[in-house]
C-alpha positions as CSV (number, residue, x, y, z in Angstrom):
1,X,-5.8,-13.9,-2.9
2,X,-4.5,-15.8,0.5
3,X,-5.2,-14.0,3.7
4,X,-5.8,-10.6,3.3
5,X,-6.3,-9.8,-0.2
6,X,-6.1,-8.2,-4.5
7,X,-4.9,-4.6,-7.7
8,X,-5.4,-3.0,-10.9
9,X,-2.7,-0.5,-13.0
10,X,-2.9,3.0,-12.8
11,X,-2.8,5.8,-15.1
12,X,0.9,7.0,-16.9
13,X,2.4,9.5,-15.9
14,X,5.1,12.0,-17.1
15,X,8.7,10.8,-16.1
16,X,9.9,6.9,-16.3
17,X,10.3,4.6,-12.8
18,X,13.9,5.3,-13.3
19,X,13.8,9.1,-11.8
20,X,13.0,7.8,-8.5
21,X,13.7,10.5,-6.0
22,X,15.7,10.0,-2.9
23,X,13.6,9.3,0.4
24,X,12.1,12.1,1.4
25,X,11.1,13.2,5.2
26,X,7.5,11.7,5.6
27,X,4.9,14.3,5.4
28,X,2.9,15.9,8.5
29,X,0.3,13.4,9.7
30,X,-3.1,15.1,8.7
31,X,-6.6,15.2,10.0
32,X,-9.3,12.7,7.7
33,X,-11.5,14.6,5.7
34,X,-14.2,12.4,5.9
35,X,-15.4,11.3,9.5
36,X,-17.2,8.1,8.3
37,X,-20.3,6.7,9.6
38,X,-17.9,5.3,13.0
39,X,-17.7,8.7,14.6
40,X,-20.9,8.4,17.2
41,X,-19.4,4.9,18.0
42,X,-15.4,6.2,18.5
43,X,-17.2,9.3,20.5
44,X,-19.5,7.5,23.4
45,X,-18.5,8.4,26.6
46,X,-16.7,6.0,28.8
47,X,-13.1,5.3,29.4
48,X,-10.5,6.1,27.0
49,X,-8.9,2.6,27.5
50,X,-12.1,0.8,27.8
51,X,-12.2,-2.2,25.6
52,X,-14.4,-2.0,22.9
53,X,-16.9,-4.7,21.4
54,X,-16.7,-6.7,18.4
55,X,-20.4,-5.9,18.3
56,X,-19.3,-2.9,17.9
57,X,-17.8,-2.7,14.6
58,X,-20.4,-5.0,13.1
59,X,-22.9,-1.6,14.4
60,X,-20.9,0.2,11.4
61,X,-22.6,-0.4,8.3
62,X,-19.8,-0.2,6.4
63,X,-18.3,-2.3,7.7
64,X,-20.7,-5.2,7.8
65,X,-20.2,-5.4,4.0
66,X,-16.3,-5.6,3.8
67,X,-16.6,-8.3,6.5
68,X,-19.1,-10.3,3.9
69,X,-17.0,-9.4,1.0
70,X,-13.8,-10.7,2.4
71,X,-15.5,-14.2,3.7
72,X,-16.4,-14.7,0.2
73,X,-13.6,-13.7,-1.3
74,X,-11.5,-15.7,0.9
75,X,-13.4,-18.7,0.6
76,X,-13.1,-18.3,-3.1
77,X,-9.4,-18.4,-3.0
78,X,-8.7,-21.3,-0.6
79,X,-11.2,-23.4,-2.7
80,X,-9.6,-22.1,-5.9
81,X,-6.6,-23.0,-4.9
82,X,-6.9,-26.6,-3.9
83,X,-9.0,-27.0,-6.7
84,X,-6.4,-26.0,-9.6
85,X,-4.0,-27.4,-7.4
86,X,-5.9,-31.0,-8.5
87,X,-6.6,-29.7,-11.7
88,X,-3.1,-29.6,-13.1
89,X,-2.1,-32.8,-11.5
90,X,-4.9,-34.6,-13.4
91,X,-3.8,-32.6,-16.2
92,X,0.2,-33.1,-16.1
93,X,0.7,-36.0,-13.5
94,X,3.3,-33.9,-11.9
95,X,3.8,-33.7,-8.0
96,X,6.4,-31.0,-8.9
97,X,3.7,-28.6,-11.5
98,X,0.9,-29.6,-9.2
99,X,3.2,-27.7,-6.3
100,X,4.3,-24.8,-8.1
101,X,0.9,-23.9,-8.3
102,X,0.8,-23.4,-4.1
103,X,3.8,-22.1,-4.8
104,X,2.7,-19.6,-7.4
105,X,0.2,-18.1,-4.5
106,X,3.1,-16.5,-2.4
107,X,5.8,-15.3,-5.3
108,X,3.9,-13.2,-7.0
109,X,2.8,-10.3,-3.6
110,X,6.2,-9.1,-3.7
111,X,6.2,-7.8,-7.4
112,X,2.2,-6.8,-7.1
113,X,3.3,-5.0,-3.5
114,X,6.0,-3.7,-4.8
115,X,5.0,-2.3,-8.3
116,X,1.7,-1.8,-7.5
117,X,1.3,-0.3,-4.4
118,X,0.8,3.2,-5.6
119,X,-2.7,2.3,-6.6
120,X,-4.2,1.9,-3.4
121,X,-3.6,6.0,-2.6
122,X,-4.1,7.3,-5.5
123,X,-7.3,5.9,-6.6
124,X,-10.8,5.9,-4.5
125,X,-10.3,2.7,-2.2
126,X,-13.9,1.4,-3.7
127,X,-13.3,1.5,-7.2
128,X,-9.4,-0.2,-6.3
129,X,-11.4,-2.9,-4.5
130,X,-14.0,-3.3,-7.0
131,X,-12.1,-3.4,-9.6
132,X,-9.8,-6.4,-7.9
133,X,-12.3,-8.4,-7.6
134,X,-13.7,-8.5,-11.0
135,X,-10.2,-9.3,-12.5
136,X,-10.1,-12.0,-10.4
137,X,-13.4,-13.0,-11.0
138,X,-12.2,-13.0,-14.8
139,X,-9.0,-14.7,-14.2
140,X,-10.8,-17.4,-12.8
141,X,-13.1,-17.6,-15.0
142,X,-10.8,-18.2,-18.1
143,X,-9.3,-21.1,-15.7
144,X,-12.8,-23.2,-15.9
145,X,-12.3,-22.7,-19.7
146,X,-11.6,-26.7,-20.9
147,X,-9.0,-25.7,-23.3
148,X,-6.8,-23.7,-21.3
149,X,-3.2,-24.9,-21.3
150,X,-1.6,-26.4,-17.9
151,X,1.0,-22.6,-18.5
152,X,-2.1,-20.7,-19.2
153,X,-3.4,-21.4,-15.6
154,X,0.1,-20.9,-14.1
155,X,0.1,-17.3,-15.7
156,X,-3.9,-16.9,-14.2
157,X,-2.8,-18.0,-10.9
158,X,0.4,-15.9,-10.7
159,X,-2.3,-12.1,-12.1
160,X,-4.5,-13.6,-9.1
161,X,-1.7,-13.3,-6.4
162,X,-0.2,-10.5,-7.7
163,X,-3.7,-8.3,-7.2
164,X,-4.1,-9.5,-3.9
165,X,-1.6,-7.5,-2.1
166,X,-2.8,-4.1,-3.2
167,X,-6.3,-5.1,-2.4
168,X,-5.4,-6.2,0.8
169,X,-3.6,-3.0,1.7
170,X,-6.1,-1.0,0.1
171,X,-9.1,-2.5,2.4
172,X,-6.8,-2.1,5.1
173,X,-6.5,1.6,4.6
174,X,-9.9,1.9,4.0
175,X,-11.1,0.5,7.7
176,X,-9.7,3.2,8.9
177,X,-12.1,5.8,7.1
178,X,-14.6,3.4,7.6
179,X,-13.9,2.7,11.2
180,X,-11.0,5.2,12.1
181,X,-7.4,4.8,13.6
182,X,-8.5,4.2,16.9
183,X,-9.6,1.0,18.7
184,X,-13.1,0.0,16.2
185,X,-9.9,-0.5,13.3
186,X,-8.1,-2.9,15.3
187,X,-11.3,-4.7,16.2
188,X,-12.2,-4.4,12.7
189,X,-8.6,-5.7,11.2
190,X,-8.8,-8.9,14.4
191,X,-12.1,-9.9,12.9
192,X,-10.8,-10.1,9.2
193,X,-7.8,-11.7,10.4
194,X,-9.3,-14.3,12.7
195,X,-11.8,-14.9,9.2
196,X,-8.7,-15.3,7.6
197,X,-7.3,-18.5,9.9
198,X,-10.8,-20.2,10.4
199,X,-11.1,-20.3,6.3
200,X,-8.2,-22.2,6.4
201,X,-9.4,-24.7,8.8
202,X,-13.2,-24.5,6.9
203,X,-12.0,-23.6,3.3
204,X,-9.8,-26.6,2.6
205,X,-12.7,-28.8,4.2
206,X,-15.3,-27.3,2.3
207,X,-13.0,-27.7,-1.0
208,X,-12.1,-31.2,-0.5
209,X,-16.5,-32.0,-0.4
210,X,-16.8,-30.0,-3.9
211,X,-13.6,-31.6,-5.0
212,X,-15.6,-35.2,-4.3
213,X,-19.2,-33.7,-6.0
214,X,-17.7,-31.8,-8.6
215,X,-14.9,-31.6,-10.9
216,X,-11.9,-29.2,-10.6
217,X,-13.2,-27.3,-13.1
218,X,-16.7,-27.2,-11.9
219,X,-15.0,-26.4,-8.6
220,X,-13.3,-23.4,-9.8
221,X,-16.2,-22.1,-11.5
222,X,-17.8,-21.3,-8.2
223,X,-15.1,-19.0,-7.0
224,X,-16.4,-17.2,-9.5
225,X,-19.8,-16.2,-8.3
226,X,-17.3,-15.3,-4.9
227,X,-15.8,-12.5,-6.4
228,X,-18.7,-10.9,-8.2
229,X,-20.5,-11.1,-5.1
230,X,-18.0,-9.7,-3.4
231,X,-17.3,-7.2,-5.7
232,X,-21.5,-6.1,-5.6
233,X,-21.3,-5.5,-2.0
234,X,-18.6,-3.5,-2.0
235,X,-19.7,-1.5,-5.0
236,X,-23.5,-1.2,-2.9
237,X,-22.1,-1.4,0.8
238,X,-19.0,1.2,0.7
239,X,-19.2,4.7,0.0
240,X,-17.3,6.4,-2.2
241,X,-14.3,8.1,-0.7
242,X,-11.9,10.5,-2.7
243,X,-8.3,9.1,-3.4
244,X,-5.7,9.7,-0.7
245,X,-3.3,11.8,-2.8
246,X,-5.7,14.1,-3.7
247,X,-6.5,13.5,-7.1
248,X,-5.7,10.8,-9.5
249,X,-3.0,12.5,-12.1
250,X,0.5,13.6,-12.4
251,X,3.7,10.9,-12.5
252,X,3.9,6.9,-13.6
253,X,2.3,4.6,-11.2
254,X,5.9,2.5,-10.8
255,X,7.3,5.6,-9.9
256,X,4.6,6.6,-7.8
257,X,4.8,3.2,-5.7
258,X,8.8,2.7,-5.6
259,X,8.8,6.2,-4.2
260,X,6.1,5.4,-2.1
261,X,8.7,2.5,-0.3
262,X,11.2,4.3,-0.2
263,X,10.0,6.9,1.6
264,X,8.1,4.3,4.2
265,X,11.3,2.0,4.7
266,X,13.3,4.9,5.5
267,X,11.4,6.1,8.4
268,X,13.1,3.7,11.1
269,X,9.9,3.8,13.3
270,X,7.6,2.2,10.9
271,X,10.6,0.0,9.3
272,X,11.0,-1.5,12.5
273,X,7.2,-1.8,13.5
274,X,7.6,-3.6,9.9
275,X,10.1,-6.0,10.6
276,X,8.2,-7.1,13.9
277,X,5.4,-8.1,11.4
278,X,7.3,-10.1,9.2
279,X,10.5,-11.5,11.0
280,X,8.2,-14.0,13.8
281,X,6.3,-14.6,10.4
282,X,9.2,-16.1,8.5
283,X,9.7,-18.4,11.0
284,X,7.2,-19.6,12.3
285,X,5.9,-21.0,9.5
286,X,8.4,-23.9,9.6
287,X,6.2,-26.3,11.9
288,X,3.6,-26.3,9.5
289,X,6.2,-26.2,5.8
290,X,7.5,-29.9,7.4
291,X,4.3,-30.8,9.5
292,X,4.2,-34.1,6.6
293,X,7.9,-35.2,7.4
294,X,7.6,-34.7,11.0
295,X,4.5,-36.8,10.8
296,X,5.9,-39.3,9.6
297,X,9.4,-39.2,11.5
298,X,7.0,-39.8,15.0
299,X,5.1,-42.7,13.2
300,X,1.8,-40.5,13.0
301,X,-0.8,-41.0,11.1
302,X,-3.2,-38.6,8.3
303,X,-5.4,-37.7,11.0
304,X,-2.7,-36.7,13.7
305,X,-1.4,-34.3,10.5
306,X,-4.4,-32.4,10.0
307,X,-4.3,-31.9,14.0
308,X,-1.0,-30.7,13.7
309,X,-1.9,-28.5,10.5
310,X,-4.8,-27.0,12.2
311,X,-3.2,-26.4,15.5
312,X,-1.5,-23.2,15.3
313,X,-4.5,-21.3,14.0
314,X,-7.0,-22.5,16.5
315,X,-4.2,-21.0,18.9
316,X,-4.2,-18.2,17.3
317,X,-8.0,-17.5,16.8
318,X,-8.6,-18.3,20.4
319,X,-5.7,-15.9,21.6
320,X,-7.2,-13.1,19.5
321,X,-10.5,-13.7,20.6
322,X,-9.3,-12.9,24.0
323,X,-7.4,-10.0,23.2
324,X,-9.7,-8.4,21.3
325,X,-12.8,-9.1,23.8
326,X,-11.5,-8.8,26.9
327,X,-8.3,-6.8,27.1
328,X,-8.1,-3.2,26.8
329,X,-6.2,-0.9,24.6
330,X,-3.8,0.2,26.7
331,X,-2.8,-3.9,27.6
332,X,-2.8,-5.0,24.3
333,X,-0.4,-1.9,23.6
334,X,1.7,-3.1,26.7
335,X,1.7,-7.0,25.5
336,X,2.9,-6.4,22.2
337,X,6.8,-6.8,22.8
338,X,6.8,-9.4,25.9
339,X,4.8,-11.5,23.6
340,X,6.7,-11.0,20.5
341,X,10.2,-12.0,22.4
342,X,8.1,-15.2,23.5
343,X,6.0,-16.1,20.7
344,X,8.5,-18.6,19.2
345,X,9.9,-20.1,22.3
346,X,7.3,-22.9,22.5
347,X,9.0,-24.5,19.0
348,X,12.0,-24.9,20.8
349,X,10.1,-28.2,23.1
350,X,10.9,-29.9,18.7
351,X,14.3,-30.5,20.2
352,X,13.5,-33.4,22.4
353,X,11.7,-35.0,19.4
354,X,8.0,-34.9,21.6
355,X,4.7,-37.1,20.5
356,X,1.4,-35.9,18.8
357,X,0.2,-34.2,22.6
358,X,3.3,-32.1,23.2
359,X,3.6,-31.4,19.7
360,X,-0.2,-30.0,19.3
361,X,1.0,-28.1,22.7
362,X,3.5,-26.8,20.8
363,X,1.5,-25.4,17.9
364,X,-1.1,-24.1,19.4
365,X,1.2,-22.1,22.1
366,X,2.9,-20.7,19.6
367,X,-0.1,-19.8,17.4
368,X,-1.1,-17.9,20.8
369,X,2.2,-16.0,20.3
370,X,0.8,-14.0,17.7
371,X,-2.0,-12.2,19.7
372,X,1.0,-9.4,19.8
373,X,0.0,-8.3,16.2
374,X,-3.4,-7.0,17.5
375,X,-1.4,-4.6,19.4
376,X,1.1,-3.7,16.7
377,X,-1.6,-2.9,14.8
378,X,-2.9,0.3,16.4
379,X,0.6,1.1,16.3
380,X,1.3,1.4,12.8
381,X,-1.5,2.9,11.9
382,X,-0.3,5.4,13.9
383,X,3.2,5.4,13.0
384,X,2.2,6.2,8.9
385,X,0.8,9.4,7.3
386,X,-2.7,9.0,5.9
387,X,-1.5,10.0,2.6
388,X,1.0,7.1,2.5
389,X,-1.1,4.3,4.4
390,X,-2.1,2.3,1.0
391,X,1.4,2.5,0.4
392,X,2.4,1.0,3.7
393,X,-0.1,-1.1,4.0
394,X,0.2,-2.6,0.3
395,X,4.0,-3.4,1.3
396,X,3.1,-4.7,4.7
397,X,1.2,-7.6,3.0
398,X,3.0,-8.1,0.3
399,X,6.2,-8.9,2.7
400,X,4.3,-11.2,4.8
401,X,3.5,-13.1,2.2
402,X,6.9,-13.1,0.9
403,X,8.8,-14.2,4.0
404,X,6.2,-17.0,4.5
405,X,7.0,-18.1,1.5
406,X,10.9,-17.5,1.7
407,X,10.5,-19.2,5.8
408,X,8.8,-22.6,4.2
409,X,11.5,-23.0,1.4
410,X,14.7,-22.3,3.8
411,X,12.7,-25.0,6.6
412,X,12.6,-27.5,3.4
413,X,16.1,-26.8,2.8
414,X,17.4,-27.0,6.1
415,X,15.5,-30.1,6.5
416,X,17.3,-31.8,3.6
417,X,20.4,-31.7,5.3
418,X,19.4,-31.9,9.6
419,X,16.4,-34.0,11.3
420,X,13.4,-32.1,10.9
421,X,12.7,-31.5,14.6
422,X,16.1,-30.1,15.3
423,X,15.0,-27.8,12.1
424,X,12.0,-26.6,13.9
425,X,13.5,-26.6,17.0
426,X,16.2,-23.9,15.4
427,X,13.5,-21.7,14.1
428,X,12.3,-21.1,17.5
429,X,15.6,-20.3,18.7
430,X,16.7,-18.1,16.2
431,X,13.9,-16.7,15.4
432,X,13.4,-15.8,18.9
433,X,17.2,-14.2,18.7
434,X,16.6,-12.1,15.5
435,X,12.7,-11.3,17.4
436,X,14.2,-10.1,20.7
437,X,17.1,-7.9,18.4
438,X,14.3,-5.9,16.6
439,X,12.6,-5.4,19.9
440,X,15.4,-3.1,21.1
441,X,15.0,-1.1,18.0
442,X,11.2,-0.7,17.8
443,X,12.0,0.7,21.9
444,X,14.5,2.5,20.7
445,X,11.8,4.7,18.2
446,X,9.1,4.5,20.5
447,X,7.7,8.4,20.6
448,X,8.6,9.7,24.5
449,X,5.4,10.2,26.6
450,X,5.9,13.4,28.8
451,X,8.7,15.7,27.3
452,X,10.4,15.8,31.4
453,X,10.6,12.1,31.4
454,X,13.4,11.8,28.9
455,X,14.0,8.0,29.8
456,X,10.7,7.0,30.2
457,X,9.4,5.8,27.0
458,X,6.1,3.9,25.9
459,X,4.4,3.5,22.3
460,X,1.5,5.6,21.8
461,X,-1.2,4.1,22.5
462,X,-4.0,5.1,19.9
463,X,-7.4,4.2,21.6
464,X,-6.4,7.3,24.1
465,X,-5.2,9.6,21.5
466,X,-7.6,9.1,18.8
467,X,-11.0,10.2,19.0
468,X,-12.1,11.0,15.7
469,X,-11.1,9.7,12.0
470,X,-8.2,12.0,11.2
């Protein structure tokens, strides 16, 4: 489970996937029934556009146990994955096998996303969660088993990734019960996601000293205790919430979540706030996909690739540190696009082939760029119904994991047949040109502030609006 996070199966229903109604209009937003323990926090008095703590949402109970839960979890994975990644090396002697099992961590979100999705609104989020977590736990269990074959552990690792995205979107939904839709969640979703890039920068370290201790097996094996313990404090930590749709019956789960997209994706406002989360994304990850050639092409050495490879997310940890502490809602909502449009730009400086200091500028510029996501965030949770947001946010993770994966093997590609800075170089310039495309068309469904000012339009922004859970 990369990043964000895990699914189980749901319950049949009466009709097959293939009776898959036509999108339907999305359905009237609707207030929360259940206010969550964030209310007195989302209710002090102050200014409505006053920036909130991170202290904060670490006051919310709640909320201190999904934070604990996720570190775990996530530490589990990025161990487990370097560790397996040895294992079937030692096991096979394959560079390509040894590979496909990174690989095997991005293919498998779209199918979970996709097929799965519907679980994450039609079951309580703390069961969905729990249960995630201990079929990972048992996946990875059966992985530290000696006689498991090198395709057994392929299979494991592809069930792993493929509950992570409906986990992920699930605990995403939840935060806003927990926390509500206001300026506490996008506090709350910063935190996890600044977790998320400093675990790659600790993780890796951290698996590379149990790699030299321990063998890949034994390795593995503690990813285990990970996910049980972060399957106990949620269990112990969360409370028990009803399911979004109201109850858990009536029509197959693949029906349930294909419907589910369909619906989502044909609402142009949130398909465009969509797109602006995952089209930087599939290009930006090109830097880092060829960081290893590009090494080498400038005649650096191991150490100046881990700079480079660390780079971009100490950019971006630092930029949402800033955003998230010091700006307030109402800037962060104003940021949003002018950053987007400019958040690749700084790949374009590949073109004149620069050293290891302009190149680390480079990076971590660009991993700046995506402090426009804290921002976007508040703005999708208000652009989708509660009933649907496990849906959306299921297929929001699920395709940014996809187009990473899709962005590293079209850099790789590209880079067989062109230098790899001029491949870098041209993500940054088209990726900017596809960015600044889909900016016109998230403007274009921005809601209209003031129905007399017909031609003066601004996205909502939700810290104002939003004073309570619903």
């Amino acid at each position: 489970m990369p990043s964000d996070t895990h699914t189980p199966a749901g319950s049949p229903r009466d009709r097959s996937a293939s009776e898959v109604p036509p999108p339907a209009p999305l359905p009237e937003r609707t207030a929360h029934p259940d206010p969550g323990p964030a209310e007195a926090l989302r209710e002090a008095p102050g200014p409505p556009s006053a920036p909130q703590s991170y202290l904060a949402v670490f006051a919310v109970r709640e909320f201190r146990a999904v934070f604990a839960a996720h570190l775990l979890s996530l530490l589990g994975v990025v161990v487990s994955e370097l560790a397996l990644t040895f294992l079937v090396y030692d096991l096979t002697g394959s560079p390509l096998l040894s590979a496909l099992t990174f690989a095997l961590g991005f293919l498998p979100y779209l199918v979970g996303g996709t097929l799965f999705a519907g679980v994450a609104d039609r079951y309580p989020a703390r069961r969905v969660l729990v249960t995630c977590d201990l079929i990972c736990a048992a996946c990875v269990a059966v992985m530290v088993v000696p006689g498991t074959p090198v395709a057994g552990l392929l299979v494991l690792r592809c069930l792993v990734a493929a509950v992570s995205p409906v986990f992920t979107g699930t605990r995403m939904a939840a935060l806003t019960d927990i926390l509500g839709e206001g300026d506490l969640f996008v506090l709350g979703r910063s935190l996890l996601r600044i977790v998320s890039q400093s675990a790659l920068l600790i993780g890796f370290g951290v698996g590379g000293v149990l790699l030299a201790a321990l063998t890949p097996r034994g390795a593995i094996a503690i990813t285990v205790a990970t996910f049980l313990c972060s399957a106990l404090l949620l269990r112990f930590g969360t409370r028990d919430r009803p399911a979004r749709t109201g109850g858990e019956g009536g029509g197959a789960l693949l029906k349930d979540s294909l419907s589910g997209a369909r619906i989502i994706l044909a609402d142009r406002r949130i398909r465009a706030l969509m797109l602006l989360f995952w089209v930087p994304t599939a290009f930006v990850v090109a830097p880092e996909a060829l960081a290893a050639p590009y090494a080498d092409a400038i005649g650096a050495g191991p150490a100046a690739l881990g700079l480079m490879m660390c780079a971009m997310a100490v950019g971006h940890i630092g930029a949402e540190l800033y955003a998230g502490s010091v700006l307030s809602p109402r800037v962060r909502s104003r940021i949003v696009l002018p950053v987007a449009a400019l958040g690749l730009v700084p790949l374009v400086l590949y073109a004149v082939r620069p050293g290891m200091v302009l190149t680390v500028v480079s990076l971590v510029l660009t991993g700046m760029g995506a402090a426009y996501v804290i921002g976007l965030d508040q703005w999708f949770v208000d652009a989708v119904p509660q009933e649907l947001r496990g849906r959306a946010m299921t297929l929001l993770t699920a395709g940014l994991m996809t187009v990473q994966g899709v962005g590293m093997a079209l850099a790789g590609l590209a880079a067989e047949f062109f230098p790899v800075h001029q491949v870098v170089a041209a993500s940054g310039v088209i990726g900017t040109a596809c960015t600044l495309l889909l900016i016109v068309e998230v403007r274009r469904t921005a809601p209209r502030t003031g129905s007399e000012q017909g031609s003066d339009i601004e996205v909502r922004d939700g810290a104002d609006r939003h004073v309570t859970s619903g």
